[in-house]
GULO-442818 format. One line per field, with one value per residue (C-alpha): y, z, x; residue in one letter. Coordinates in Angstrom, 3 decimals, decimal comma. Layout:
BEGIN
c2 <- Y | ...;
c3 <- Z | ...;
c1 <- X | ...;
res <- A | ...;
***
This chain:
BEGIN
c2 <- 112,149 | 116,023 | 116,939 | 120,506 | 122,929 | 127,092 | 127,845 | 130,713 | 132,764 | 135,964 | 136,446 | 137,187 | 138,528 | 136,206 | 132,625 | 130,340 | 127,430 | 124,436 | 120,764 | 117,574 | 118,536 | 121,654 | 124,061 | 127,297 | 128,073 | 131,199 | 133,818 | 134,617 | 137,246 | 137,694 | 134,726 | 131,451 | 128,420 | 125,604 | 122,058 | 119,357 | 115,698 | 112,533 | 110,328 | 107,753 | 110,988 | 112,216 | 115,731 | 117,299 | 120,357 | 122,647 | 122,666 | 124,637 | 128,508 | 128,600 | 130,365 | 128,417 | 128,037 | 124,936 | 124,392 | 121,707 | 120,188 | 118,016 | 114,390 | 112,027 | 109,663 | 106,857 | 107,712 | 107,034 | 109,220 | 111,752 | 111,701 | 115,126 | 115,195 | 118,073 | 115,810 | 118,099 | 118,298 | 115,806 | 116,399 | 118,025 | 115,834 | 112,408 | 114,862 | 115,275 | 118,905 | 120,156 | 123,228 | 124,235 | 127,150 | 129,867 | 133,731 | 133,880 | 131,475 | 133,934 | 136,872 | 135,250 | 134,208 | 138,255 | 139,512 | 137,077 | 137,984 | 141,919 | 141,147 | 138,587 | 141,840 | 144,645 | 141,885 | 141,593 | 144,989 | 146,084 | 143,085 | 144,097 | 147,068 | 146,203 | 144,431 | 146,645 | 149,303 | 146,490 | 145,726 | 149,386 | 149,573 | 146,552 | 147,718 | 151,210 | 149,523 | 146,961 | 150,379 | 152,154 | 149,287 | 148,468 | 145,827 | 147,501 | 145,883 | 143,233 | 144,214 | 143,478 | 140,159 | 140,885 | 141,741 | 143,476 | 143,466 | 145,798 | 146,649 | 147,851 | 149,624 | 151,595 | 154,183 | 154,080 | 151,742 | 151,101 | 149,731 | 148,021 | 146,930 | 145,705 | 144,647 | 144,842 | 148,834 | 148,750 | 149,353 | 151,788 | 152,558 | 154,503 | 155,290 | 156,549 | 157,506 | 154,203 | 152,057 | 148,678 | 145,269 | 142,312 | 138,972 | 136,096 | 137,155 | 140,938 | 144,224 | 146,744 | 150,103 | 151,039 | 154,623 | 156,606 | 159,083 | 161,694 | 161,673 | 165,497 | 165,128 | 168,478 | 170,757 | 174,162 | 173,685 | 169,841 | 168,981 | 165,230 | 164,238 | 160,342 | 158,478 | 155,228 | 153,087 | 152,144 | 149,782 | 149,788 | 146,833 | 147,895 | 146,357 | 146,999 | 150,797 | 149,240 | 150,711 | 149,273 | 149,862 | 147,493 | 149,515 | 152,738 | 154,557 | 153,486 | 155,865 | 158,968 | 158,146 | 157,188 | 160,378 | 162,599 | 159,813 | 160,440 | 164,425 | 164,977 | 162,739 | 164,906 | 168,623 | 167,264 | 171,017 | 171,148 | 171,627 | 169,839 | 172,515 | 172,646 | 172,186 | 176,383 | 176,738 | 177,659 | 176,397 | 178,548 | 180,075 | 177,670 | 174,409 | 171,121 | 168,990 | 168,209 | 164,064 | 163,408 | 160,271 | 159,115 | 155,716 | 155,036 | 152,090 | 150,435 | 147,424 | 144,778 | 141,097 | 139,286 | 139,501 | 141,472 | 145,146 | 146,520 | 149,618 | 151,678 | 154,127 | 156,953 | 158,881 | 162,635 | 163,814 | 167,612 | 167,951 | 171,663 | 169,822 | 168,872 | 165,025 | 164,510 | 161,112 | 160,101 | 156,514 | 154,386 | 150,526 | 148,468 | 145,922 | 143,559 | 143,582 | 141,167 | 143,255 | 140,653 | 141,225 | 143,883 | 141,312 | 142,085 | 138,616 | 137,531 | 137,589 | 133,534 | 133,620 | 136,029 | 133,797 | 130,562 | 132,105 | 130,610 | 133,705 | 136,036 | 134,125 | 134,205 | 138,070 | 138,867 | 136,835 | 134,556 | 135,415 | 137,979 | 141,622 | 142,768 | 140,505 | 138,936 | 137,407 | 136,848 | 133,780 | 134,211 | 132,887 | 134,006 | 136,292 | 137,206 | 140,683 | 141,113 | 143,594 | 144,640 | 146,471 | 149,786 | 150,735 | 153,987 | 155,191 | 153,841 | 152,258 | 149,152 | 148,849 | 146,772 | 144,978 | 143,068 | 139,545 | 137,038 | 133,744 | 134,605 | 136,085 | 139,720 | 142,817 | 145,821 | 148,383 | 149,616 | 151,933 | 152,594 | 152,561 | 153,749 | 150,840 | 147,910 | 146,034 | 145,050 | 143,095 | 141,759 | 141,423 | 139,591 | 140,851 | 138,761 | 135,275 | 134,777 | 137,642 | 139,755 | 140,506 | 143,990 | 144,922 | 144,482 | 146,200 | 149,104 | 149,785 | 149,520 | 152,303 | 154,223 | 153,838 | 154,789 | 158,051 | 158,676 | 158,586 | 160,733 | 163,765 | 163,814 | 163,223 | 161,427 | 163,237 | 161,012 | 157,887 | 158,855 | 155,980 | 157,849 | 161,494 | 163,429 | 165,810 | 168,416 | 170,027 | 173,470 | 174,086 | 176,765 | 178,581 | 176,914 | 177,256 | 176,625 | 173,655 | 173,954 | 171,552 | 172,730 | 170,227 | 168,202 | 168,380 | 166,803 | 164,132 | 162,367;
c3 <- -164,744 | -164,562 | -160,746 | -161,043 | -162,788 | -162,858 | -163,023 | -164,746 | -163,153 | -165,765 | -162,524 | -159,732 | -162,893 | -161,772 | -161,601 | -158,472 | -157,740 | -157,011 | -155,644 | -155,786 | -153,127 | -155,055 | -152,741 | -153,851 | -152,159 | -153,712 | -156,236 | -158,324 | -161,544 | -165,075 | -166,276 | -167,225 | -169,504 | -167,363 | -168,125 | -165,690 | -166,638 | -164,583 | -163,488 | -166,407 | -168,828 | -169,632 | -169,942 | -168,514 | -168,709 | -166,011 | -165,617 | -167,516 | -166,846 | -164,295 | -165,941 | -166,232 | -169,679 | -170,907 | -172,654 | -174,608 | -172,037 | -172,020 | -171,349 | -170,237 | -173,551 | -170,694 | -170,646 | -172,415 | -174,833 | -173,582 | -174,184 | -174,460 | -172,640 | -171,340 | -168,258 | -166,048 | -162,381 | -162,813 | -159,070 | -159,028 | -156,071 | -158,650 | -160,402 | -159,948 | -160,474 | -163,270 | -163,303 | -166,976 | -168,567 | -168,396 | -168,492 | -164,943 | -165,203 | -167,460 | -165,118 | -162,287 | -164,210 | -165,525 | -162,222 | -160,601 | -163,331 | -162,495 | -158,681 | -159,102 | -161,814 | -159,111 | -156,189 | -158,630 | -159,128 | -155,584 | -154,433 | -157,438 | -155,793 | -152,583 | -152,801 | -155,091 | -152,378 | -149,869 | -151,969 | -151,792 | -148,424 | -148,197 | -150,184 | -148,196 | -145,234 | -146,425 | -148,091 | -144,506 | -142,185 | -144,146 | -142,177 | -140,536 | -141,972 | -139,666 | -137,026 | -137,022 | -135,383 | -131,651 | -132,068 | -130,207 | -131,282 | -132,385 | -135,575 | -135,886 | -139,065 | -139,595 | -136,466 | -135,820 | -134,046 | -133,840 | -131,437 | -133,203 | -131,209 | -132,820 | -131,284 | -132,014 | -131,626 | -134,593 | -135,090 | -132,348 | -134,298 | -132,265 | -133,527 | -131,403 | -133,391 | -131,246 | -132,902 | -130,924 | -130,770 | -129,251 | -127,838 | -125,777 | -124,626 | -123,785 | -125,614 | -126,339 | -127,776 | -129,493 | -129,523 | -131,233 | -128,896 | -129,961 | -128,344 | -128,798 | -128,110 | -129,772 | -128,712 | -129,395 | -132,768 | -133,704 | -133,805 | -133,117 | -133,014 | -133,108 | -132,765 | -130,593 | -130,470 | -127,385 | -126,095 | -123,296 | -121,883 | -121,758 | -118,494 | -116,087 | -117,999 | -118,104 | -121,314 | -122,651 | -125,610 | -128,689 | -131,249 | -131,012 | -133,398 | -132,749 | -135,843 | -134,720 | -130,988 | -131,850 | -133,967 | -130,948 | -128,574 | -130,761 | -131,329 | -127,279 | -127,158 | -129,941 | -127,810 | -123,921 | -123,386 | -125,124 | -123,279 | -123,986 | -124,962 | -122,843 | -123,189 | -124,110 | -125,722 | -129,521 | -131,358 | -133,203 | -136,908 | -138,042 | -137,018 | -137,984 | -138,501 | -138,346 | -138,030 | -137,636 | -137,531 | -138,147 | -137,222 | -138,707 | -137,789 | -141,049 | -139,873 | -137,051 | -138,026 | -134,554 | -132,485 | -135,090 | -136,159 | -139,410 | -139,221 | -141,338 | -140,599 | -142,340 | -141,705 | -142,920 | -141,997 | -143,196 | -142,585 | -142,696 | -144,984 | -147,259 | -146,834 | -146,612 | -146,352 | -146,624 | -145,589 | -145,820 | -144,596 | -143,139 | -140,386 | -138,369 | -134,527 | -132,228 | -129,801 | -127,158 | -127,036 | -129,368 | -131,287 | -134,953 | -136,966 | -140,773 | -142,733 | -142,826 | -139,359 | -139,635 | -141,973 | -140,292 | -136,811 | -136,636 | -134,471 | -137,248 | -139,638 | -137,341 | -136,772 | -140,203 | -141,617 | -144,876 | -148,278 | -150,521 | -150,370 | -152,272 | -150,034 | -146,871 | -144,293 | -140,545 | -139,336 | -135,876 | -133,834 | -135,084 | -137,353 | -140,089 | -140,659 | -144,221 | -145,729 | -149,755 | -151,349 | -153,179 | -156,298 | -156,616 | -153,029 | -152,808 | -149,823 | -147,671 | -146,998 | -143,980 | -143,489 | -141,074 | -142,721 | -140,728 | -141,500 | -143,616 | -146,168 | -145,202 | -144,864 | -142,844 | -143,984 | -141,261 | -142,838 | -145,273 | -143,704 | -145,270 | -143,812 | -146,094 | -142,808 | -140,929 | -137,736 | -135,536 | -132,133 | -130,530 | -127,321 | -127,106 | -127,492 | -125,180 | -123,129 | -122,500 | -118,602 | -116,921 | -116,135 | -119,783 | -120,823 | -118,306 | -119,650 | -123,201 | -122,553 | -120,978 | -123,719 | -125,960 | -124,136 | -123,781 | -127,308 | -128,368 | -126,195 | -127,375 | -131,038 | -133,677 | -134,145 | -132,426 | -133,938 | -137,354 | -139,458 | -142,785 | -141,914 | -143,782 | -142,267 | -143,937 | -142,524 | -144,033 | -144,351 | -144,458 | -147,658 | -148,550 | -145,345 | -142,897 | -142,052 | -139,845 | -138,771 | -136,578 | -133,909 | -133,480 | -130,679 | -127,290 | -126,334 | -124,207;
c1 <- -109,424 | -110,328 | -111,416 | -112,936 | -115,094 | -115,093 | -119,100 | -120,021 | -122,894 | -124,278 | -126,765 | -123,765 | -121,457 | -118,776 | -117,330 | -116,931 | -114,931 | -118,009 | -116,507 | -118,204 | -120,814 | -122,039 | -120,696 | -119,595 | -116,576 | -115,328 | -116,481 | -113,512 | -113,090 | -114,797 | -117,291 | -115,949 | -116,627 | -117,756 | -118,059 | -119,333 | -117,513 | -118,410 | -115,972 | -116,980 | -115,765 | -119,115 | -119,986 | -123,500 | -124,783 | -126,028 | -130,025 | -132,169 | -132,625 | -129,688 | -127,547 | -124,501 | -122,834 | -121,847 | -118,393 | -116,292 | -114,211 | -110,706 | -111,216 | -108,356 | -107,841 | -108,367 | -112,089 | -114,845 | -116,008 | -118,420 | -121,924 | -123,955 | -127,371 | -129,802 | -131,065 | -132,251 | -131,438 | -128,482 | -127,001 | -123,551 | -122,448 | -121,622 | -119,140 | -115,785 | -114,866 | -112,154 | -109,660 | -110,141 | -107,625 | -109,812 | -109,035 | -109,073 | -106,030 | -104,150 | -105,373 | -103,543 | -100,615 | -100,024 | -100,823 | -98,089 | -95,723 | -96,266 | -95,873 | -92,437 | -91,084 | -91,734 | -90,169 | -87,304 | -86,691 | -86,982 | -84,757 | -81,823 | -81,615 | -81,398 | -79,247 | -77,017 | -77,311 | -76,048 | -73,176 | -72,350 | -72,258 | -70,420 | -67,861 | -67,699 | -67,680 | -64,951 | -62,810 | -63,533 | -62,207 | -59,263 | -56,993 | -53,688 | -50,214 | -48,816 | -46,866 | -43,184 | -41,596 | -40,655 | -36,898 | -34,168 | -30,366 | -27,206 | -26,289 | -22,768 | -21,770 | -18,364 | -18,409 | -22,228 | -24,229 | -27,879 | -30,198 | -33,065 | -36,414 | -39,172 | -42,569 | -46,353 | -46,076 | -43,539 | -39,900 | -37,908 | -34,268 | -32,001 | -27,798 | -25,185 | -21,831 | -20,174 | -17,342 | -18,791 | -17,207 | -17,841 | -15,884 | -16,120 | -19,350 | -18,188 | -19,061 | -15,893 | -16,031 | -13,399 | -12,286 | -8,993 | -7,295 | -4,616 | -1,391 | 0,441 | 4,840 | 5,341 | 8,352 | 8,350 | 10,833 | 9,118 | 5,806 | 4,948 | 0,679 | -0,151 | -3,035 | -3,671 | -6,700 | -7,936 | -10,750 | -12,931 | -14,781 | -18,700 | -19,800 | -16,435 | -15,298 | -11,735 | -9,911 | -6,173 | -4,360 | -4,357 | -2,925 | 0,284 | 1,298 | 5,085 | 6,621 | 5,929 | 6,367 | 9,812 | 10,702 | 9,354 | 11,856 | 14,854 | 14,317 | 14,134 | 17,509 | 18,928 | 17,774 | 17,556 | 16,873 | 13,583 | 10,336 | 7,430 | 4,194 | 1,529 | -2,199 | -2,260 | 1,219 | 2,008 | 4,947 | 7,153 | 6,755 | 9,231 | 9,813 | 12,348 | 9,738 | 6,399 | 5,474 | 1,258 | 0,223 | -3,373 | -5,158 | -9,031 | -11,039 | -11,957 | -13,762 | -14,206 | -14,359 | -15,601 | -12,768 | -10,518 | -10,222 | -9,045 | -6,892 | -5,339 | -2,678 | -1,349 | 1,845 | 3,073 | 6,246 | 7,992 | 11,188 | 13,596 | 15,564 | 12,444 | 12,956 | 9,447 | 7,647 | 4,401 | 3,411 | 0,268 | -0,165 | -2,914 | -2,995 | -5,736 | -5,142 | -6,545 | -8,861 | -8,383 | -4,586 | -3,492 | -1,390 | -0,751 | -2,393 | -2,860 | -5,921 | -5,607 | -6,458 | -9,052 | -10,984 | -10,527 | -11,877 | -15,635 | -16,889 | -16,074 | -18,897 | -20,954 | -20,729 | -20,719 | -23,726 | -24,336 | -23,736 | -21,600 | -21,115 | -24,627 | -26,447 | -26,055 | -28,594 | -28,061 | -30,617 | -32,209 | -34,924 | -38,422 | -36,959 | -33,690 | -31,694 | -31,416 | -28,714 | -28,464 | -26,848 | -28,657 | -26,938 | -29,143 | -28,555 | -24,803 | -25,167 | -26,785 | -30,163 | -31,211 | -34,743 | -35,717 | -37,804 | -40,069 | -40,740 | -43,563 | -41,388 | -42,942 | -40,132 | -39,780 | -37,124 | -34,849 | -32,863 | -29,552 | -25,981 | -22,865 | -20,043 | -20,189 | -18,830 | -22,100 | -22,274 | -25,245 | -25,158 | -28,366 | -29,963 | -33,017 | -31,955 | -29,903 | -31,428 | -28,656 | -28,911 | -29,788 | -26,117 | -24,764 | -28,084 | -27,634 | -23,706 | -24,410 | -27,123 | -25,100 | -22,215 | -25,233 | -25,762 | -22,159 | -21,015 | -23,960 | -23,196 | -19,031 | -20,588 | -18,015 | -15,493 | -12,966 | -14,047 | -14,775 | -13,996 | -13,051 | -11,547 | -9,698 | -7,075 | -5,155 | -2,295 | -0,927 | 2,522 | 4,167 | 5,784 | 9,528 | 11,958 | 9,681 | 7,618 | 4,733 | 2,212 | -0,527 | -0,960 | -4,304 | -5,942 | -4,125 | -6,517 | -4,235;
res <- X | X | X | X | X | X | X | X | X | X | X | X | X | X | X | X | X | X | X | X | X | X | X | X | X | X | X | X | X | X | X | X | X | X | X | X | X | X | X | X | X | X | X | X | X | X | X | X | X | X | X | X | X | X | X | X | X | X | X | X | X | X | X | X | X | X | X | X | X | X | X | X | X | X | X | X | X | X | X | X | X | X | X | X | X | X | X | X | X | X | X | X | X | X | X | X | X | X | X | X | X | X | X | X | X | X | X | X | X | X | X | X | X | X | X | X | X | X | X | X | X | X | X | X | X | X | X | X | X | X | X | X | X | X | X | X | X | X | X | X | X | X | X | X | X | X | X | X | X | X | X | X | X | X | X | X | X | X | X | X | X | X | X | X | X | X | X | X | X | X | X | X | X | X | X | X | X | X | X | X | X | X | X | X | X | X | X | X | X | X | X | X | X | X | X | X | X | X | X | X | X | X | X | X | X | X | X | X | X | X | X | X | X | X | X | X | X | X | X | X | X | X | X | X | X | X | X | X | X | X | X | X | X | X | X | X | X | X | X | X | X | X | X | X | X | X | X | X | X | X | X | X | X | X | X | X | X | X | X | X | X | X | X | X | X | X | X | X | X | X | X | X | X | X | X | X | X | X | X | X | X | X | X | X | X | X | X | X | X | X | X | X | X | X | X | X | X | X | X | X | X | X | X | X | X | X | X | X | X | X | X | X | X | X | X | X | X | X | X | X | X | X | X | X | X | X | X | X | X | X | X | X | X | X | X | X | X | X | X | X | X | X | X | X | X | X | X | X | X | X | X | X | X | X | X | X | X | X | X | X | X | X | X | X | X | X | X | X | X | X | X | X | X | X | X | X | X | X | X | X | X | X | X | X | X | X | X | X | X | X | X | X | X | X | X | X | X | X | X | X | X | X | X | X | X | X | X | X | X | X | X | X;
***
């Protein structure tokens, strides 16, 4: 059934919407074809002389067919009135088409300008990388040692040139010393290695250089006149012989140190001898072991970590040390890894020999922590030069007929 009707009016140059009572509600754009259809389907046309122009009309296929008549006065209130598609239809549909084309437009770039600024604002507040795991521990490599703390402020790495062991729950540097037996016609310089308990300062031998100590013995038996030098004293041009001994630190294994000692003796005579060998010493007792036992002592896997020599990890609470080996640089590189898989690089060291020593769990307690800072401190101000793990020393001689070796350095 159609339910409305646009009326035409040439008099008011228009078209209003009229409902079933006849009212005219509105006065809308550009005249209109009108039709007036009953609710039986039959068409009517407006009365005589007022105006209103009749049209064909749509009628439901339900009704009955329409019937044209010019009654006159037929009352407007027994219809039912009908929208018909008019050109005030297609007026509102282009003007709603230009208004939801300018909305579009202004809205596509609005929001194009907000995505800008999103993304400026998202390029300008760029989210930090993740702090490091809270860490603290000791990394000893060769003759240096670092102190490693890590936190939500980032990494704080600090090395000291310290040759650091430790044992049965006790920290030991280890430290070579020169011992000077020269006489003004022999010269006789050895080396001993020495350790000294962290916490208590208590230092013993574990290693003597027994060769040249028992050349410079059997010389003074030999000339029970000779004098020993003193501190300032020079030998003489030429001399009977000349025996050095040198002792580096190659490596500590737990509770085991690697040493290697080298020995150089001139002679008048020109038996010479030159001498190289290796050993492992126990740093508890100074007793000379075997490799076997080396690598069947559980501490000393524990010190050294998991895995071969390109790549070895050492597990810990919260957090794993991580040490590869860089074929570029020709050295180690260290990183510390959370559990998250993410790394921080701590830095290269030269020793392929690394060791871990944890301070935060167990929390190492405020004494141990006071004397390994202090031991820190210490070994930075006499620098390395008497724990140097690879030095090379070069003693002149003199032309043929006199040998002359120029004493190191009388350390003790």
């Amino acid at each position: 059934m159609i339910d409305g009707v646009l009326v035409a009016d040439p008099v008011r140059e228009g078209a209003g919407w009229v409902d079933s009572a006849g009212v005219d509600v509105a006065v809308t754009v550009a005249p209109a074809t009108v039709a007036l259809v009953s609710v039986t389907g039959e068409v009517f046309a407006p009365p005589a002389g007022s105006g209103l122009a009749v049209a064909a009309s749509r009628v439901p296929e339900h009704a009955a067919a329409p019937k044209a008549t010019n009654t006159s006065g037929m009352s407007f209130c027994k219809c039912m009135v009908s929208i018909v598609w008019t050109e005030v239809q297609w007026n509102l549909i282009t003007r709603l088409q230009q208004i939801v084309t300018h909305w579009s437009v202004y809205i596509w770039a609005t929001m194009r300008s907000l995505s800008l600024l999103s993304l400026t604002f998202i390029g300008a507040c760029a989210l930090p990388p993740p702090p490091p795991p809270l860490a603290e521990f000791l990394v000893s490599a060769g003759d240096q040692t670092y102190w490693v703390q890590s936190n939500h402020l980032g990494l704080k790495i600090r090395g000291s040139p310290l040759i650091l062991a430790r044992t049965g729950g006790r920290y030991y540097e280890l430290y070579v010393a020169e011992v000077d037996r020269s006489y003004p016609r022999a010269l006789f310089a050895a080396e001993r290695v020495f350790r000294r308990e962290i916490a208590t300062g208590d230092s013993a031998v574990i290693f003597e250089d027994s060769a040249v100590l028992a050349m410079a013995t059997d010389y003074k038996r030999r000339n029970p006149k000779a004098l020993p030098l003193g501190p300032t004293d020079e030998p003489e041009e030429e001399v009977d012989i000349a025996a050095v001994g040198e002792t580096d630190v190659l490596n500590i294994l737990g509770a085991y140190v690697a040493l290697e000692h080298r020995l150089s003796v001139g002679r008048a005579d020109g038996a010479d001898q030159e001498d190289t060998s290796r050993t492992v010493v126990d740093i508890r007792n100074g007793a000379r072991v075997s490799l076997d036992r080396v690598l069947g002592d559980s501490t000393v896997q524990e010190a050294v970590g998991e895995g071969g020599l390109e790549t070895r990890k050492w597990k810990h609470d919260g957090y794993d040390v991580v040490s590869q080996y860089d074929s570029t640089r020709k050295g180690i590189a260290l990183l510390l890894r959370d559990r998250r898989g993410r790394e921080w690089r701590l830095g290269m060291v030269a020793s392929s020999f690394v060791q871990i020593f944890w301070l935060d769990k167990p929390l190492v307690d405020a004494k141990t922590r006071s004397a390994l800072a202090d031991a820190f401190n210490e070994a930075s101000e006499y620098g390395g030069a008497i724990k140097q793990v690879a030095r090379k020393r070069h003693h002149p001689r003199k032309p043929p007929g006199a040998v002359y070796s120029p004493a190191p350095g009388r350390r003790a």
